[in-house]
N, C-alpha and C positions, 0 to 999 in steps of 0.2 A: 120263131118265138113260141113258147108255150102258151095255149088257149087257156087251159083254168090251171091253176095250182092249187090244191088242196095244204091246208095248214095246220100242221099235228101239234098243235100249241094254245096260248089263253096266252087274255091279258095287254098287256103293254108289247111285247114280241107280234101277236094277232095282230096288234091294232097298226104298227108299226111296218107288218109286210104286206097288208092289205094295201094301205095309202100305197107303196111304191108298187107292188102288181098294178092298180089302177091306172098310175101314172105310165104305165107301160106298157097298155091295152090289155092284160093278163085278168079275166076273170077270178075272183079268188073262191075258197069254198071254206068257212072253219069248221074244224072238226072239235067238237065240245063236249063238256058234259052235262049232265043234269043242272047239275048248278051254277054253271056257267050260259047257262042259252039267255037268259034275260039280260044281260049285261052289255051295254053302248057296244062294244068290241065286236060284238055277234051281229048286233046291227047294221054293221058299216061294210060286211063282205056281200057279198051277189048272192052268197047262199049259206045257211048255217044248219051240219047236219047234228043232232047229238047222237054220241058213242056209247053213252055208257052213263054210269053213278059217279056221287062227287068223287069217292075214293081214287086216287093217279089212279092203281091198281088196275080197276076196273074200267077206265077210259084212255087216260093219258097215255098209260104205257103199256096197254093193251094192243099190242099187235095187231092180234086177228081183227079187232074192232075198227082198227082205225085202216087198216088195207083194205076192210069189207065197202066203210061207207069212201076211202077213196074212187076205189073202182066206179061204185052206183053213181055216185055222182058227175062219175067221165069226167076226171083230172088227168092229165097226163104227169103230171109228177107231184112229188110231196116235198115240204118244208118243215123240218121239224122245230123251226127256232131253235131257241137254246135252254136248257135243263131236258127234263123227259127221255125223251128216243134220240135227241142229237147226236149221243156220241157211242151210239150203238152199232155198233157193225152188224150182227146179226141182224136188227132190223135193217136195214140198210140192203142186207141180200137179199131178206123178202122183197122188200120194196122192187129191187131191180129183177126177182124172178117173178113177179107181177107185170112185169111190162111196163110199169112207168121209172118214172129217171127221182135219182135223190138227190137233191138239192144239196149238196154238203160232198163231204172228201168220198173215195172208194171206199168200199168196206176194206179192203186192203190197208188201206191208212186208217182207218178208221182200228183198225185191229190192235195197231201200232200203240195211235194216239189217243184212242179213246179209255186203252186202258194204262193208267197213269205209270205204274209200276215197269211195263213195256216198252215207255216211251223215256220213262229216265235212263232204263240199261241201255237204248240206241244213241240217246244225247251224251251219256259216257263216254260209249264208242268212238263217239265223232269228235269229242275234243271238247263238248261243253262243262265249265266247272260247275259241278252239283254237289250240295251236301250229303254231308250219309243218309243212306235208306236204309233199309227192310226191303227180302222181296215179299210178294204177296204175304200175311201172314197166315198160318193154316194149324189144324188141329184143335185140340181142346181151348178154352179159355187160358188156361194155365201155361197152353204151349205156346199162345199167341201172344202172351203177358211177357215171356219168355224170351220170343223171338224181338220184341221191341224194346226190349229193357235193355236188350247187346250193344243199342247204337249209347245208348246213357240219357240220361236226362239233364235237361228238357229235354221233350221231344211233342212231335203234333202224329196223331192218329190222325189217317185221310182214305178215304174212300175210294180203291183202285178202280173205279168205274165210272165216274164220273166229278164233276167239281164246282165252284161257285158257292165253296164257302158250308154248302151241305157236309154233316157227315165230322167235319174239320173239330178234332177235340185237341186244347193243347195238355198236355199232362206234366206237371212239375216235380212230380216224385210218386215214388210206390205209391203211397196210399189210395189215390186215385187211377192209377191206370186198366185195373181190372172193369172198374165203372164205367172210364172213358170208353174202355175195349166194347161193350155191351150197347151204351147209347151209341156209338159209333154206325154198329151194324144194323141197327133198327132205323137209323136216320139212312143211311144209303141204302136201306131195303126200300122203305118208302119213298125214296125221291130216286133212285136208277134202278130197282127192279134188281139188286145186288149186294149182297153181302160182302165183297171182299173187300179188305181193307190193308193197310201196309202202315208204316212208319216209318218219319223224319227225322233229323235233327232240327229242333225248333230255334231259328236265331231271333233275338231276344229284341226288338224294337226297329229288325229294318224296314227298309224302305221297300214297296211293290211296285215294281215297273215292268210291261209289257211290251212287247214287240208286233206290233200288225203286221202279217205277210199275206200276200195274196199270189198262190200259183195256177199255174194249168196244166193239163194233161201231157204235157211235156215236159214236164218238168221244171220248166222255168218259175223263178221266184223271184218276187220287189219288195223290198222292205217299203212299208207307207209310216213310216216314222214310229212313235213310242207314245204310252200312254202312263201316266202316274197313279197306282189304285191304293195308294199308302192308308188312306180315312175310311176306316173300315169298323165294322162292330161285330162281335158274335164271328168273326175272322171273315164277313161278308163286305162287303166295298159296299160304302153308301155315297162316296164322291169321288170326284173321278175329273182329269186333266189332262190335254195334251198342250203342251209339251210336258215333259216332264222339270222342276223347276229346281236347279241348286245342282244339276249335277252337267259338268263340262259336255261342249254338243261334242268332240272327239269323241269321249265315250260312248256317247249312247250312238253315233254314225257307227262306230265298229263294231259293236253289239247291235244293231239294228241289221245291218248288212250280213254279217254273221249268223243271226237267225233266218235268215234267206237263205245264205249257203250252204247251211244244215239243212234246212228243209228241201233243199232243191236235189242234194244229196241222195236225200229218201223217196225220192218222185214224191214228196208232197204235189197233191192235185186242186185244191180248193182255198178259202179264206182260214187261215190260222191266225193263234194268237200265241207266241213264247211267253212265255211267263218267268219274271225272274222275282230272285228279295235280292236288293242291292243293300251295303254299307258300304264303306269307305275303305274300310281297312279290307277287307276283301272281294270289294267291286261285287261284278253279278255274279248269283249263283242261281244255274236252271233250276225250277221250279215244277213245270208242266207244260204241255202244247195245249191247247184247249180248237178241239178240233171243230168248230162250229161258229157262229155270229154271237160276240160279247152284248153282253147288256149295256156296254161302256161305248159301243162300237159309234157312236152318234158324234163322239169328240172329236174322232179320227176322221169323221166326214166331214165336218166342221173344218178342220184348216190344212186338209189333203182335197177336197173340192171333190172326193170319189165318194157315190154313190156306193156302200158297202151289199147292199140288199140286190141291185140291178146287176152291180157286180155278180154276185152268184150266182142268180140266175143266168149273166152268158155265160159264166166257168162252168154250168152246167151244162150248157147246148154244147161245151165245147169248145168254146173261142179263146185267143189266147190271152195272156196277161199285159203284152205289150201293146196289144191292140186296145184292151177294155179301158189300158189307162190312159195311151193315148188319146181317147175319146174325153179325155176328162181331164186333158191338158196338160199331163205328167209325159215328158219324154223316155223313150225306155232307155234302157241299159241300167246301170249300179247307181247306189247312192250317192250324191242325192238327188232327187230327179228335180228340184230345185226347193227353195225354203218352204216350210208349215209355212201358211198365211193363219196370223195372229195367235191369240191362244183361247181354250172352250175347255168351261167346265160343265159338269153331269153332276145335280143332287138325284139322290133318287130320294121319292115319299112312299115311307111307308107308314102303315095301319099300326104304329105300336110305341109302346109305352115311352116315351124320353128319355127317360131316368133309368131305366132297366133293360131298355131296348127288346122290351115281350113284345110277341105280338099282340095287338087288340083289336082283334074282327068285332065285325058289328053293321050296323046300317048307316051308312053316309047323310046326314040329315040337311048339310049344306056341303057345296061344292061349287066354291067359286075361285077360279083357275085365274092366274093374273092378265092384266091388258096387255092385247096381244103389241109386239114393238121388233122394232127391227134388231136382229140378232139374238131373236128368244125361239125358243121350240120348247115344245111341250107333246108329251107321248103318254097317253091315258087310257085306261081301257073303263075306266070307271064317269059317274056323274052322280047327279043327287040322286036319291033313293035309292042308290046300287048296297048291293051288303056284300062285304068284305067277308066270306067266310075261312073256319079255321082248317082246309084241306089244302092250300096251296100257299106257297109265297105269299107275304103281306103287301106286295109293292104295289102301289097305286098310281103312281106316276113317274115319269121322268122331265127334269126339266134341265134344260142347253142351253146354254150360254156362248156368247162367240162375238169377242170383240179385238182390239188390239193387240192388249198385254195384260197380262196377268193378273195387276192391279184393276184394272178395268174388266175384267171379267169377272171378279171378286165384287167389285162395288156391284156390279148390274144384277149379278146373281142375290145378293142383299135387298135388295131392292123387291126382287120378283119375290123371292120367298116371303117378305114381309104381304107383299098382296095376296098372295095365297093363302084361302081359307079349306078351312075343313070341318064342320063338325059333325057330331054323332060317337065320335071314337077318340082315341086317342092316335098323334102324328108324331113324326119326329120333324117336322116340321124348326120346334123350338133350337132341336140341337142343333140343327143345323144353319141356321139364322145365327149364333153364339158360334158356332165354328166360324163363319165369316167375316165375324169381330175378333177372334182371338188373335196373340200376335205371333206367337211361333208360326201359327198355319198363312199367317201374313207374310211373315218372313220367309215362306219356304224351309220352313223349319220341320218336316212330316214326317211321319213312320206308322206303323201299324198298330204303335201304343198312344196316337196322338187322342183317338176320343175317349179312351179311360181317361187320359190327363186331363184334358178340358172337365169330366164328370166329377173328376176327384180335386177339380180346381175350389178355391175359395166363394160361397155364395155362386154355384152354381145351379143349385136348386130351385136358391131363393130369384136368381135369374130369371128360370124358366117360370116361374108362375108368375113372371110380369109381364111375361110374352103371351099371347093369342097361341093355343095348341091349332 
C-alpha cells in the first residue's frame, strides 16, 4: 500500500479522496493553489502544499509545479482526480519518469482515451455504433468552420482533449459556428491546457447513459452496471442515477458487458467510463471513454457496494480486477455479477444563477448542509465563509441519495435539498428542488433537453422565487 499520495486536484474530488486515503491508512497531501489553500478541503489532508496562482494555468495544470511539490513532499504517487491533468498522458509520463506511480490508466491508454478524436476511430474499429465525427479539426478559422460544416448541421463542437461538458458548444447553423469554433478553443485552452477541437453530429434530445468499467494490467474487464446523466445544463450533468430508468435491463446488460469487451480489447488498464446518447430509434451511440474517476462515480458505489477511489488505488499497485471485486462481494467472471442493490441519485450544487444557469461566485455567508440520515452522503469542499471564486468550476457540493427504488430516491432527495441552505450567492439549489416535482422527470420521462423544458415550463420563474435560493 502506498504511504502518502499526493492529490493534483481541488474541491469536492480533494475532499472526496482524502476521506478514502484515510480510511486506508494512506497519508494524503493536496496540492493547491493560492486561492484555494484556506478552503475546508485543504484542511482535512495531513498536509497542504500550494503550487502556484489561482489561474489552472499556472498551478493546476502546471506540470513542473505540481511534480516539484510531489516529489518534496515524499508521495509516492499522484492522483489527478478528474478535469485538469486526468486525462493527460504526457503528464502521466512525467509522473512515471519521476519515480512515482499514476493513479489512473497508462499513458498508453491514456494516449488512446484521453484524446477524444482517437478514441472514437478505435471504438469504430471495434464495432461500436458512433455518429459522425470530424477528425481533429486544423488550419485556419475558415478551414476549421469548413472541416465541421461536412458532417451538416446540427452538430456539437467538443474539445479533443478532454470533457465534462467544458469546451461543448452545440451549433444549429452557419451563422453561429465561426463563434462556437473561437469560444470552443478558449474554454479547452483554459480547462485542458489544449486547443484542439473536432466535431459531432449533434442528436437532438437523447438520452445520456454511461457504462462503469473497471480493468487491470491484464487486460481483464467488468462492467459495474450503467449510470443515467440525461439532466444536464450548459451540456454539463447536474443529476445523475443509477440505474438508468425507462430503458429494458436486456439492453443495457449487452451494452454494459460490451463496453468491457471493447475495453478489454485495447488492454484498457484502470477505472473507465463509456459514454453513450441513447434513443430508441437508434439505441446507443459511442460517445467517449472518459478515462479517469466521474464526478457521478458516487451512484455507482451506492448500489455496486464497490469502493471506486480504493479501487484505484489497488489497480494501481497492480492487483487484479477479479480479486478487488471480489473483496467487495461481486463474483468474477461476465455480467452480471449479480443485481444493482436499489437505486441512488447525485444532485450536484452549484454557485450559480437558477434561471440562466451563470455562474455566481462570491462569499458563502450561511452554510447549512442537511441532517445527516441514513442513506444520504454529502461531498463538500466548501463551509460558511468559504468564497466561491470565478477561476474554477462553480460546484459546491455533491449530495447522494440511496434507497430502494427510484420513487424513494426521488422523495428523500426532495426532502434533503429542501434542508439545505446556502446563502451569500446565488444556487441552483431551486432548480433542482422543481426537477424533483416535475412529472416527466417523475415518469422517467429524461433527455438532455429535459431542464430547458422545465425552465421554459409555465410559472417557472414565479416558482423559483417561492423557493429559498
Amino acid at each position: 500500500m502506498f504511504k502518502k499520495v499526493a492529490i493534483a486536484n481541488r474541491g469536492a474530488v480533494a475532499a472526496r479522496l482524502i476521506q478514502t486515503f484515510g480510511k486506508m491508512g494512506v497519508k494524503s497531501v493536496v496540492l493547491c493553489s493560492e486561492a484555494d489553500r484556506g478552503l475546508p478541503y485543504a484542511g482535512m489532508a495531513d498536509e497542504c502544499v500550494v503550487i502556484g496562482p489561482p489561474p489552472p494555468r499556472d498551478s493546476y495544470l502546471n506540470h513542473e509545479a505540481v511534480l516539484r511539490a510531489a516529489k518534496a513532499s515524499g508521495a509516492e504517487a499522484i492522483h489527478p482526480g478528474w478535469g485538469f491533468l486526468s486525462e493527460e498522458a504526457e503528464f502521466a509520463r512525467k509522473v512515471l519518469a519521476e519515480g512515482l506511480a499514476f493513479i489512473g490508466p497508462s499513458p498508453e491508454c491514456l494516449s488512446i482515451m484521453g484524446h477524444k478524436v482517437a478514441a472514437r476511430k478505435k471504438m469504430a474499429e471495434l464495432g461500436l455504433p458512433i455518429s459522425p465525427s470530424t477528425e481533429e479539426l486544423t488550419g485556419s478559422l475558415e478551414e476549421k468552420a469548413q472541416q465541421a460544416r461536412a458532417i451538416g448541421f446540427p452538430l456539437m463542437i467538443k474539445p479533443a482533449g478532454g470533457g465534462g461538458g467544458i469546451g461543448m458548444i452545440p451549433v444549429l447553423g452557419e451563422d453561429k459556428l465561426k463563434k462556437a469554433l473561437e469560444t470552443a478553443e478558449s474554454q479547452a485552452l483554459r480547462g485542458f491546457g489544449s486547443q484542439a477541437l473536432y466535431a459531432e453530429k449533434l442528436m437532438v434530445n437523447p438520452r445520456h447513459v454511461e457504462f462503469q468499467v473497471v480493468a487491470d494490467r491484464t487486460g481483464r474487464a467488468r462492467p459495474l452496471w450503467e449510470r443515467d446523466c440525461s439532466i444536464q445544463r450548459r451540456r454539463q450533468k447536474i443529476l445523475e442515477e443509477a440505474g438508468a430508468p425507462a430503458i429494458d435491463q436486456e439492453s443495457l446488460a449487452l451494452m454494459a458487458q460490451k463496453s468491457a469487451d471493447v475495453l478489454s480489447k485495447l488492454n484498457y488498464d484502470h477505472l473507465g467510463t463509456v459514454e453513450t446518447l441513447y434513443d430508441r430509434a437508434s439505441g446507443f451511440n459511442f460517445l467517449e471513454v472518459n478515462p479517469r474517476l466521474q464526478v457521478e462515480h458516487a451512484v455507482t458505489e451506492k448500489v455496486s457496494g464497490v469502493n471506486l477511489v480504493a479501487t484505484q488505488i489497488r489497480l494501481a499497485l497492480g492487483q487484479g480486477v477479479d480479486e478487488i471485486l471480489a473483496d467487495f462481494g461481486l463474483e468474477a467472471g461476465s455480467w452480471p455479477m449479480r443485481p444493482p442493490q436499489g437505486h441512488a441519485l447525485e444532485a450536484r450544487i452549484y454557485a450559480e444563477d437558477p434561471l440562466r444557469f451563470l455562474p455566481s461566485p462570491g462569499k458563502i455567508t450561511l452554510f447549512r448542509p442537511p441532517q445527516p440520515r441514513a442513506g444520504l452522503t454529502l461531498i463538500s469542499a466548501y463551509a460558511q465563509g468559504s468564497e466561491v471564486t470565478p477561476f474554477y468550476d462553480p460546484m459546491m457540493a455533491q449530495v447522494i441519495v440511496h434507497t430502494s427504488d427510484r420513487l424513494s430516491s426521488i422523495k428523500m432527495m426532495s426532502e434533503v435539498l429542501a434542508e439545505f441552505e446556502i446563502l451569500g450567492l446565488k444556487t441552483n439549489l431551486p432548480f433542482l428542488r422543481l426537477m424533483m416535482d416535475y412529472e416527466p422527470y417523475l415518469a422517467g420521462n429524461i433527455h438532455t433537453g429535459l431542464s430547458e423544458q422545465l425552465v421554459c415550463s409555465e410559472n417557472y420563474q414565479a416558482r423559483l422565487e417561492g423557493l429559498k435560493c
